[in-house]
DRENTOR-812726 format. One record per residue (C-alpha): x, y, z; residue in three letters. Coordinates in steps of 0.001 Angstrom, whole numbers, plus 524288, in hexadecimal, padded with zeros to 5 digits. Layout:
BEGIN
     xx     yy     zz  resn
      X      Y      Z   ALA
...
This chain:
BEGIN
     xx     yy     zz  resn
  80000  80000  80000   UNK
  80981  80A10  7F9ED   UNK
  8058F  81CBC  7FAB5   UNK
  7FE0C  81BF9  7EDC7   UNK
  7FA95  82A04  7EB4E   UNK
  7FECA  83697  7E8A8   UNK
  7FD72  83CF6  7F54F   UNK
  80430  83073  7FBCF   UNK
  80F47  831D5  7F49D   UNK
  81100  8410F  7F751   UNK
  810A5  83ED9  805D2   UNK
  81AAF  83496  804A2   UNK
  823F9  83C62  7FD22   UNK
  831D0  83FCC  803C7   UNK
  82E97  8338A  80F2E   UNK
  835AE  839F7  81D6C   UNK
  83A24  84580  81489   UNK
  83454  8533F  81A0A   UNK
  82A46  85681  80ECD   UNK
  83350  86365  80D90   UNK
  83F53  85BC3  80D29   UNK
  83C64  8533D  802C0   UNK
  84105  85B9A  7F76D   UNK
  84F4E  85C11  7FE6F   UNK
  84F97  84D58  80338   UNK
  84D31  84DA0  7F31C   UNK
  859B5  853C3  7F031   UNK
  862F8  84FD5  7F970   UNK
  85E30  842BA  7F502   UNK
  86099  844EC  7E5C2   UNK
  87082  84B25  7EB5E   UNK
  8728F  83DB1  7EE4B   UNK
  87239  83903  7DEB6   UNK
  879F2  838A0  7D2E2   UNK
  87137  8436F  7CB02   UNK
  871B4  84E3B  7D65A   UNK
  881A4  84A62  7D949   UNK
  87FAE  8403C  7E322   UNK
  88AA7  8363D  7E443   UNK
  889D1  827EC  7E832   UNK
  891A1  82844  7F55B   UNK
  8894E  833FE  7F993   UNK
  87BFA  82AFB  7F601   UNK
  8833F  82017  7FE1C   UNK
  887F2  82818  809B3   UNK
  87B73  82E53  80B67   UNK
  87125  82323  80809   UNK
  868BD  82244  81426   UNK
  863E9  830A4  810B2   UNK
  8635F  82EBA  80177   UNK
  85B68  823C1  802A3   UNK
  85269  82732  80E0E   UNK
  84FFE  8357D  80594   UNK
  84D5E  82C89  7FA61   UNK
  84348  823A8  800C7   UNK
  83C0B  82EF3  80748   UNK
  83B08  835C3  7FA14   UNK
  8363C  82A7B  7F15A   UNK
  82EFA  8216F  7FA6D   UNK
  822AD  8267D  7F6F9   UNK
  82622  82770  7E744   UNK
  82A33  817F4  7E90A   UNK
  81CEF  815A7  7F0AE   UNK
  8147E  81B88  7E8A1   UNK
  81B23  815EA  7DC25   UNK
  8202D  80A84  7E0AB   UNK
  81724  804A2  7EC74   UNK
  81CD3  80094  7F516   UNK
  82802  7F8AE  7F08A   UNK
  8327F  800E5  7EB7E   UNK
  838C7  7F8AF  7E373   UNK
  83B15  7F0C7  7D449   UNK
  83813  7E31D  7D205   UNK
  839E9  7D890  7C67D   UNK
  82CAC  7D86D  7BEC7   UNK
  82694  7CD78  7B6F6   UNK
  81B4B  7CF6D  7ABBA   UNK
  81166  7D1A1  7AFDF   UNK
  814F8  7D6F3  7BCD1   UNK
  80F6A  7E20D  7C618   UNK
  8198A  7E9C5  7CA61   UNK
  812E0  7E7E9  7D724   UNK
  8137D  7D94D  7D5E8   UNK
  8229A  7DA45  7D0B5   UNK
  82736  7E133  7DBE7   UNK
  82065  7D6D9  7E546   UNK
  82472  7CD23  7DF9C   UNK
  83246  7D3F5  7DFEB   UNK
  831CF  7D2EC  7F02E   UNK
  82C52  7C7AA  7EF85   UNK
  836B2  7C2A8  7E944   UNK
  84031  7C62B  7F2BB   UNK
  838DE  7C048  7FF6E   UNK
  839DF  7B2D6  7F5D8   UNK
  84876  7B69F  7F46E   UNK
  84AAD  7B5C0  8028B   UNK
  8436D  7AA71  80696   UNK
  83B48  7B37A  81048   UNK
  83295  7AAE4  81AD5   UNK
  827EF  7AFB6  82330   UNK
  82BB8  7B5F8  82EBE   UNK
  83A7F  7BAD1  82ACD   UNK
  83F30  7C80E  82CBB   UNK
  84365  7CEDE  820D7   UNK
  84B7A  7DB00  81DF8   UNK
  84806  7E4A9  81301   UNK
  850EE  7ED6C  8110E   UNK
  84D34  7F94E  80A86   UNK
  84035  7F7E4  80C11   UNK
  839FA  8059D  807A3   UNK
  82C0F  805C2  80CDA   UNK
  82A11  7F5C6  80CFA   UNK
  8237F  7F278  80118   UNK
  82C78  7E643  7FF0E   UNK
  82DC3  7E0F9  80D03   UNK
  81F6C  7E3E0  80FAB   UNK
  81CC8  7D9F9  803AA   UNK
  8272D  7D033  80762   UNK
  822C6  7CF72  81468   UNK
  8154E  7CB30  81059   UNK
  819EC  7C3DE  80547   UNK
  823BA  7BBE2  80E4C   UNK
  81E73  7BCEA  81CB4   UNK
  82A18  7C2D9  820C9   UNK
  82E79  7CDA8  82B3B   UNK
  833FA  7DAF8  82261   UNK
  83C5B  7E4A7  8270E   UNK
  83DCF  7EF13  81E48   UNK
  84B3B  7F6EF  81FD4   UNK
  8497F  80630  81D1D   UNK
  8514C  812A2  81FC0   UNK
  84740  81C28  819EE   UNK
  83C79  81E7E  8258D   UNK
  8314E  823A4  81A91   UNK
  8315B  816E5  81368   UNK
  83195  80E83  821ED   UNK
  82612  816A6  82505   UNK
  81E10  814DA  8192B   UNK
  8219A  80704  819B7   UNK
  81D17  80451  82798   UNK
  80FDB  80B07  82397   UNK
  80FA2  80181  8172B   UNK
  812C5  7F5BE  820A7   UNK
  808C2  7FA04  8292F   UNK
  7FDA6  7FB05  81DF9   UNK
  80273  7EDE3  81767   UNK
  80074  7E745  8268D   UNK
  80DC1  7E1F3  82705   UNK
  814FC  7EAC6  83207   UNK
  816D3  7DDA7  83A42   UNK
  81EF7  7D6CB  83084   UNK
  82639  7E301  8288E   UNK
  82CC9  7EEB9  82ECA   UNK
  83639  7F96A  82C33   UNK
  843B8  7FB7D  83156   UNK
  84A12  80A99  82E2D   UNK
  859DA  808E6  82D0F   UNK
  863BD  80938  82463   UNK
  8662F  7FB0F  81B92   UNK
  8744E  7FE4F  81BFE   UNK
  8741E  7FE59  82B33   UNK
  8682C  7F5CD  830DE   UNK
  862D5  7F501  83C19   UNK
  8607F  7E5E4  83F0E   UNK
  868C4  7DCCF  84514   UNK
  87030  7D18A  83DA7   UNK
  869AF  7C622  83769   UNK
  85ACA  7CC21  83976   UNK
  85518  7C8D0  82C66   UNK
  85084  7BDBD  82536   UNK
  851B1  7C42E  817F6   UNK
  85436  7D147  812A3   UNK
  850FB  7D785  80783   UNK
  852EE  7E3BC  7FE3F   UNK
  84AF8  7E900  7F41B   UNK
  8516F  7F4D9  7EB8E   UNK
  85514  7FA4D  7F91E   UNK
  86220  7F61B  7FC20   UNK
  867E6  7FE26  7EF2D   UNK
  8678F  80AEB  7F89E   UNK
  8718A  805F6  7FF21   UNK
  87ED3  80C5F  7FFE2   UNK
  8862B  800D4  80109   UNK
  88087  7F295  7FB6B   UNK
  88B4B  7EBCE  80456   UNK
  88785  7F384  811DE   UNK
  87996  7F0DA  8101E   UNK
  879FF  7E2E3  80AD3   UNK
  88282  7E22A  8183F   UNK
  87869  7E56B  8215D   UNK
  86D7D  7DCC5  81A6C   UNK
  87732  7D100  81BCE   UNK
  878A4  7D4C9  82976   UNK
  8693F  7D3A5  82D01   UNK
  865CB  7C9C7  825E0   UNK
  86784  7BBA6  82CFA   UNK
  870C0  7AFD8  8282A   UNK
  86B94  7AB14  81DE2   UNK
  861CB  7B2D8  81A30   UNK
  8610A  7BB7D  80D17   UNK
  860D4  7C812  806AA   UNK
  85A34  7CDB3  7FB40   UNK
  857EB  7D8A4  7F336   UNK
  857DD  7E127  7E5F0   UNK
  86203  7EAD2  7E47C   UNK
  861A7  7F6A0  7DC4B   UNK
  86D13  7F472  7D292   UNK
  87655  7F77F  7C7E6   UNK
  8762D  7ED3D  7BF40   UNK
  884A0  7E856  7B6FD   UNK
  87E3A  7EF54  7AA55   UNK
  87F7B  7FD02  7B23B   UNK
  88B68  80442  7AEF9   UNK
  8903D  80E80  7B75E   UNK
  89848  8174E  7AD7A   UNK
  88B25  817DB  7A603   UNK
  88641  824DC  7A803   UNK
  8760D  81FAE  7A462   UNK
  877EA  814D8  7AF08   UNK
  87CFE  81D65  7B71B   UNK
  87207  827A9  7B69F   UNK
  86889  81B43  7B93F   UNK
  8707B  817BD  7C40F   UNK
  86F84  82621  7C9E3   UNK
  85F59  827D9  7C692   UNK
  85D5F  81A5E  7CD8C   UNK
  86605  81EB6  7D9A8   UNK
  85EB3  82C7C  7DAD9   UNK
  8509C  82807  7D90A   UNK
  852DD  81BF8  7E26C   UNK
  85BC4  820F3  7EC4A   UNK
  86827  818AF  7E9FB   UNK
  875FD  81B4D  7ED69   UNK
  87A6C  812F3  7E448   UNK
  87666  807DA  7DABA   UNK
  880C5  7FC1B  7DCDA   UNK
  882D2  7F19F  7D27C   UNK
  87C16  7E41D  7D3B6   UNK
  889EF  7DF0E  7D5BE   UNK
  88C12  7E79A  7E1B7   UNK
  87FA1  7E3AF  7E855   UNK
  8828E  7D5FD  7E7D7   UNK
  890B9  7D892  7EA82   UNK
  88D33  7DFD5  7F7D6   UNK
  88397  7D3E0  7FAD1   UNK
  88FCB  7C8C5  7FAE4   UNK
  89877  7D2E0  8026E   UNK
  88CA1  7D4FD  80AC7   UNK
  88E9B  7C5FD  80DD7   UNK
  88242  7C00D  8065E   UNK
  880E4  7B50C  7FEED   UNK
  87A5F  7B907  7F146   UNK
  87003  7AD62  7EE5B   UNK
  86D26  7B562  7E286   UNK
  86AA6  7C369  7DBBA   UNK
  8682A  7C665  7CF50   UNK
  861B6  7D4DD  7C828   UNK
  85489  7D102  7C82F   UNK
  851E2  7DB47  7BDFE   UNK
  8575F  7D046  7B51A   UNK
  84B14  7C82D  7B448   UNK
  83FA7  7D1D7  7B593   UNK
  8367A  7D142  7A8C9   UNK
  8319F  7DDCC  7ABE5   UNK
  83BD6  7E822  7ABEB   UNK
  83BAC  7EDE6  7BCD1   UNK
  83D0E  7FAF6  7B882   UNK
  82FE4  7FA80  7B088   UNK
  82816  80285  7BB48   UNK
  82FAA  80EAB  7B8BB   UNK
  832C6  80C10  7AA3C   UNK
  82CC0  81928  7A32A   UNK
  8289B  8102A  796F3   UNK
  820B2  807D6  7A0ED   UNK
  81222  809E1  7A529   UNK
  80B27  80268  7B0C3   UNK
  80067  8058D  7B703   UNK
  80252  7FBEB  7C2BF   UNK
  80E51  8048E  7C56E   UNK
  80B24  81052  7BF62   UNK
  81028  819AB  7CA23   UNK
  81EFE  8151C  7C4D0   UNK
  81D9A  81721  7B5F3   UNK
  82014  8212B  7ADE1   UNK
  81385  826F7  7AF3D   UNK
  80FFB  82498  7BD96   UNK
  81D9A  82B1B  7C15C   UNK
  81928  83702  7B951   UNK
  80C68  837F2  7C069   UNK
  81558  835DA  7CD7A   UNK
  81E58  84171  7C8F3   UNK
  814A0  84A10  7C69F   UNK
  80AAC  84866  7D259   UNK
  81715  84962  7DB4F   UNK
  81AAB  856E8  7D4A6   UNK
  80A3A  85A79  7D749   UNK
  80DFE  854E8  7E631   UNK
  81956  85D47  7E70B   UNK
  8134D  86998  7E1B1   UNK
  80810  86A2E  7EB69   UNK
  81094  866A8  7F58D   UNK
  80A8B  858B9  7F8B7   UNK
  8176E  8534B  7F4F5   UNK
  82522  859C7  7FC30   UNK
  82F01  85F00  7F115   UNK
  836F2  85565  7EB66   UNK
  82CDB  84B9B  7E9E8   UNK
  82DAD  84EA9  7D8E0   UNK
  83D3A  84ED5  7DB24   UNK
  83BD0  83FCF  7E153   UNK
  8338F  83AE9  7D5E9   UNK
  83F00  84195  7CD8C   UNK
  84901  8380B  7D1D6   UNK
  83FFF  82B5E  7D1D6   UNK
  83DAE  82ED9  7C22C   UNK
  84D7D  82F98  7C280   UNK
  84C3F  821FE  7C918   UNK
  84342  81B42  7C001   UNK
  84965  8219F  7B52C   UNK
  856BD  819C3  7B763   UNK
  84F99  80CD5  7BDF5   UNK
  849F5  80D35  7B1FA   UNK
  8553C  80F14  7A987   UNK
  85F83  806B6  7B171   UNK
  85405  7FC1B  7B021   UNK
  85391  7FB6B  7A21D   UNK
  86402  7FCF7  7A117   UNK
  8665C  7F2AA  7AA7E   UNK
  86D34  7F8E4  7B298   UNK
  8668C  7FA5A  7BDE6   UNK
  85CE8  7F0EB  7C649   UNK
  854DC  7F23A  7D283   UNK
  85471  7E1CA  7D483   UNK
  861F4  7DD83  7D6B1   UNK
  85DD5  7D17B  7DE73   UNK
  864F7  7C918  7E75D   UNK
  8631D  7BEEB  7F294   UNK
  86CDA  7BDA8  7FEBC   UNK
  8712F  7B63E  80891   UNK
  876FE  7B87B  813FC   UNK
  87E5A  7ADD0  818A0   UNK
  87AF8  7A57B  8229B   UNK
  88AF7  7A727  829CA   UNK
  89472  7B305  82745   UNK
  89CA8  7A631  822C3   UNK
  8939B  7A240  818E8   UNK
């Protein structure tokens, strides 16, 4: 039960932001990329605040676009992208062996749609890990409406320093979450240490793939409209996630870009050339409509300035998803399933 209207997503613009300090959160947020003179190690230093001002600015665009899981998903024929993007988390619960009555870890779990749905799907206990207190709030309100506050709840720290003891878990999982990470390595770390012996990890990364080519100057303009509209330090190579996993100490059962096998393209929802009405609010079209009610918002004041300047940079962001999508160069689905091992000597 996502905000559906207008008005809903007006209030919901700029999250914990002070309605009158949306419009600077806005550009002190846009200082930390590539097209305003931002520089990687800056984006990386300073993450916690680039990614908490991103989530309180677009939460409500990805709600009211989206639903309420924010993320991709392998499509068949045929397919809703509702169904596809169930069928996505359902995936990984199947991935992970889950059993009723285990304790999971999402991490990065923006306002619950996926653990909400795994949970149910599973009859598991979900913890979502969050640092940004706008999205923990509208996600205890969703838990609350969906009836499932006894069995999923929200955690707000850091997923590069958390704050459970060793070998909690019974799984863990990341959905297009663990990419805003500074460091692959540090946070891969902390996931091995929570989880128990034995036990596995999951998740899709947000990825350069081997076809990207860094002294490109195109794939490096995708690479810079993806990291701006989606609040990334960095994009790291499929190589480098599964590199930080073995040094992390897992055991890689398998991964492979999932992206690969999908009959319907994933970037299809925000392809320009592409018309749906099931998800109408992320085509061509719908966006329009979006862009131009939030201007109307903004004028009369029921919307804080900066609202129109958000919606800028998530065009910039569909505009190279798109593009990197159809170059191969970039996915949202790098999969992979780990173990830790049962003994350090293992």
């Amino acid at each position: 039960m996502s905000k559906a209207g207008a008005f809903d997503l007006a209030s919901g613009l700029g999250g914990k932001i002070e309605k009158t300090e949306v419009l600077s959160s806005v550009e002190k947020y846009e200082k930390y990329h590539v097209f305003y003179g931002g520089e990687e190690e800056e984006r990386k230093a300073n993450y916690t605040d680039m990614v908490n001002k991103y989530y309180d600015l677009v939460t409500s665009f990805y709600e009211f676009g989206w639903g309420e899981s924010f993320h991709f998903a392998a499509r068949w024929k045929g397919e809703s992208l509702k169904e596809s993007i169930k069928r996505h988390e359902h995936f990984l619960a199947v991935q992970l062996g889950l059993k009723p009555g285990q304790k999971v870890l999402d991490v990065g779990c923006g306002i619950g749609g996926p653990l909400r749905e795994i949970a149910r799907f599973s009859s598991t206990s979900v913890t979502g890990l969050n640092n940004n207190e706008y999205q923990i709030t509208r996600g205890k309100e969703l838990n609350r409406i969906a009836g499932v506050e006894k069995t999923c709840d929200f955690v707000k720290a850091d997923f590069m320093k958390m704050p459970f003891p060793d070998n909690t878990f019974d799984a863990v999982y990341a959905i297009e979450a663990t990419c805003h990470a500074p460091d692959a390595y540090g946070c891969y770390k902390e996931i091995y240490r929570v989880l128990k012996p034995g036990q596995c990890f999951t998740a899709y990364e947000w990825c350069m793939t081997d076809a990207f080519n860094p002294n490109n100057p195109e794939h490096q303009k995708i690479k810079a409209e993806i990291e701006i509209g989606d609040g990334l330090p960095d994009i790291r190579m499929t190589r480098q996630c599964l590199e930080a996993l073995k040094q992390a100490g897992f055991e890689v059962i398998w991964e492979k870009d999932l992206v690969i096998d999908s009959p319907v393209p994933w970037y299809l929802p925000l392809d320009k050339n592409h018309f749906s009405l099931s998800s109408f609010r992320l085509t061509a079209l719908g966006r329009f409509f979006t862009r131009n009610m939030v201007k109307a918002l903004e004028f009369v004041g029921l919307a804080p300035k900066g609202s129109q300047r958000v919606q800028d940079f998530l065009e910039k962001a569909a505009e190279g998803l798109v593009e990197g999508g159809r170059k191969e160069i970039f996915t949202p689905m790098y999969f992979f399933l780990a173990r830790k091992p049962l003994s350090e000597s293992q």
